[in-house]
C-alpha angles and dihedrals in degrees: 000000000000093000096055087042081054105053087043091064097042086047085057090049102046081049080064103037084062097034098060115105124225104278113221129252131244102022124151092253095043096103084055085052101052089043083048100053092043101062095036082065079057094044100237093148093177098045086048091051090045086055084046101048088046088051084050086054096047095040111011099176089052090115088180090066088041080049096046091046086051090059089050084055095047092042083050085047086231090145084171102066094024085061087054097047095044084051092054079057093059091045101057097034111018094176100066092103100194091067092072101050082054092059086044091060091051102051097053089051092058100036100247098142091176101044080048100053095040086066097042079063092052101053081049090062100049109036108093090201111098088205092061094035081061099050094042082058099046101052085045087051085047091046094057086046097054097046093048094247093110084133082073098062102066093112085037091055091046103049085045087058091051091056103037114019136207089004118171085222094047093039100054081053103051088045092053086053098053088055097052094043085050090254098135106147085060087042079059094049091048098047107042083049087054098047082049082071123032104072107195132129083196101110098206086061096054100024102099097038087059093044091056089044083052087051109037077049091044094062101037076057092241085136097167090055092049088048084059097051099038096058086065093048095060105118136124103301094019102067097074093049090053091057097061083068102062135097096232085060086054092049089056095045079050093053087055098053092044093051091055092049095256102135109165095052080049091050089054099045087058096045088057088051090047083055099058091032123034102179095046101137098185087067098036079054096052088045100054085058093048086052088047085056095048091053125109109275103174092124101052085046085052090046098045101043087050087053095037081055097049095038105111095183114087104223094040086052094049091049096053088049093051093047074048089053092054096045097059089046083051083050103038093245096135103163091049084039091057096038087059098056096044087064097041087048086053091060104048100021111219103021096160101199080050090051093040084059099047090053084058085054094048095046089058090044079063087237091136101165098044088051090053090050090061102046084047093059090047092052087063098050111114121232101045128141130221109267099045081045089057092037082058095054099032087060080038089061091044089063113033078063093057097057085042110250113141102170088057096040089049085053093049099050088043083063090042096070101123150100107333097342088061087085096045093043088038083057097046092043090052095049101044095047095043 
């Protein structure tokens, strides 16, 4: 690892031994520059700086002495002050090129993207060559790529597609940023005029160009033409994020909600992999229940209130009153549905599916933190496995969104990585850290 940190900084300073220009003779801070080289060969950094500092006094808006300081900084591997005096290059003369491709270098070393990118635009400004001005836009494009801040690109793409048209590159990234801008019929238009031509059977050369035509099609609801570009675009990291267009990965974001008693973002999860599916009986079958759920149920209400009433034995009553509790959540009917596990908790003290439900109650009856209070608790309690541990967290994470705490909710689907509830905390997760 230090020798590769090594290499890399000998590989920056050899970039400005052969960047720097001829300096010119007889100028009033020459005498500071020879006294400055010399003792650079020796190795007397500060000495060198001190000669350079008394050359900038006697000629400020010489940028080959502010150059020349900047290489005594980077030989020094003080990335902080070689990035000022090299700015102070670009400052008094903006048109010598190879600077910024110093302070690039620099930049990338260091992992500063944007710093990176802003004088790659500058470069772009000032380099008259249309060539370069290409290759300064497409790292930039590729930089925003590869740090997930492709949102950022849309006047880069466009002044790449000025210079240099229909390309397949620039094309597979303009495609990938309609689609993340929600631009999808322009995604369409991309990608298929990039496929046109890039004539390969070689998967890892199209994959990604027909991953982003299945998903530009996915979400303009033209399935069937998704299903056909995706199955070209399955290939290594591609497959997983296939799968997140399925209708079998919807199924499994729909089992989570209904297990923490969140029905109607169920509901909607199913209806998108019926969508897709149509004959998708594992959705048709949980919606039935949902529908079940959704029935009037008056007369069961009618029935179960009159035999919790009669029971006479502690744990039976309680259980009629929490198959009560159910039913007027099932209903809608929160404040009788409260009222009903509170009696039934009364009776047999600490029954955690009964608890888990009344924090749903108590989530509908917009009563957040107390519904957080409650799950807390159950996360706490010994003896739980896996999968009730991530249906805790996962409802943890629900809620801890609706009263708007990230940080907690990100915590909380973190822990929720598990069993049916990995895909539905994967997504949030996704979606609150982007």
């Amino acid at each position: 690892m230090k020798k590769s940190i090594y290499y890399n900084f000998i590989l920056v300073c050899l970039i400005f031994l052969t960047s720097l220009p001829t300096y010119a003779q007889d100028t009033p801070g020459m005498k500071h520059v020879l006294k400055a080289e010399a003792l650079k060969k020796v190795r007397n950094y500060q000495g060198a700086l001190l000669e350079y500092d008394n050359a900038i006094r006697l000629e400020p808006d010489n940028y080959e002495y502010w150059l020349r300081k900047g290489n005594i900084y980077v030989l020094m591997k003080d990335w902080t002050n070689a990035v000022t005096s090299l700015n102070k290059v670009v400052e008094i003369k903006p048109d010598y090129l190879k600077v910024y491709m110093i302070l690039r270098k620099i930049h990338l070393k260091n992992r500063n993207i944007d710093a990176a990118i802003h004088v790659l635009n500058q470069a772009f400004t000032h380099d008259p060559d249309p060539k370069n001005k290409i290759r300064y836009k497409t790292e930039i494009i590729k930089l925003l790529h590869k740090t997930d801040n492709l949102k950022q690109a849309g006047a880069h793409l466009d002044e790449a597609k000025q210079l240099i048209g229909n390309n397949p590159m620039i094309l597979f990234y303009d495609a990938k940023y309609s689609n993340l801008t929600g631009n999808h019929d322009n995604a369409v238009l991309s990608a298929t005029e990039a496929l046109a031509q890039v004539v390969s059977d070689e998967p890892q050369k199209t994959a990604g160009l027909y991953y982003e035509l299945g998903y530009a099609y996915h979400n303009l609801g033209k399935y069937k033409e998704a299903n056909d570009a995706l199955r070209n675009a399955d290939y290594g990291p591609y497959k997983t994020l296939i799968f997140k267009l399925t209708p079998a990965y919807h199924f499994k974001l729909a089992l989570a909600y209904y297990q923490t008693f969140r029905y109607d973002k169920c509901e909607e999860l199913l209806d998108k992999s019926l969508q897709m599916q149509s004959d998708f009986s594992v959705a048709h079958e949980l919606k039935v229940k949902i529908a079940d759920k959704k029935a009037d149920q008056s007369l069961k209400i009618e029935s179960l209130e009159a035999s919790a009433n009669a029971e006479k034995d502690p744990n039976k009553k309680a259980k009629k009153l929490s198959i009560l509790t159910l039913t007027h959540y099932e209903s809608k009917n929160y404040p009788k549905a409260l009222e009903a596990a509170s009696q039934s908790l009364e009776l047999v003290g600490n029954n955690y599916q009964l608890l888990f439900l009344r924090s749903a109650i108590l989530h509908k009856l917009s009563k957040n933190p107390e519904a957080i209070d409650v799950i807390k608790k159950l996360t706490h309690q010994g003896g739980l496995n896996q999968n009730v541990k991530a249906q805790y967290n996962f409802a943890l994470g629900l809620l801890y969104e609706d009263i708007g705490n990230t940080k907690l909710a990100v915590s909380a689907y973190q822990r929720a990585k598990f069993g049916i509830f990995r895909y539905a905390a994967v997504e949030k997760l996704g979606h609150l850290t982007q």
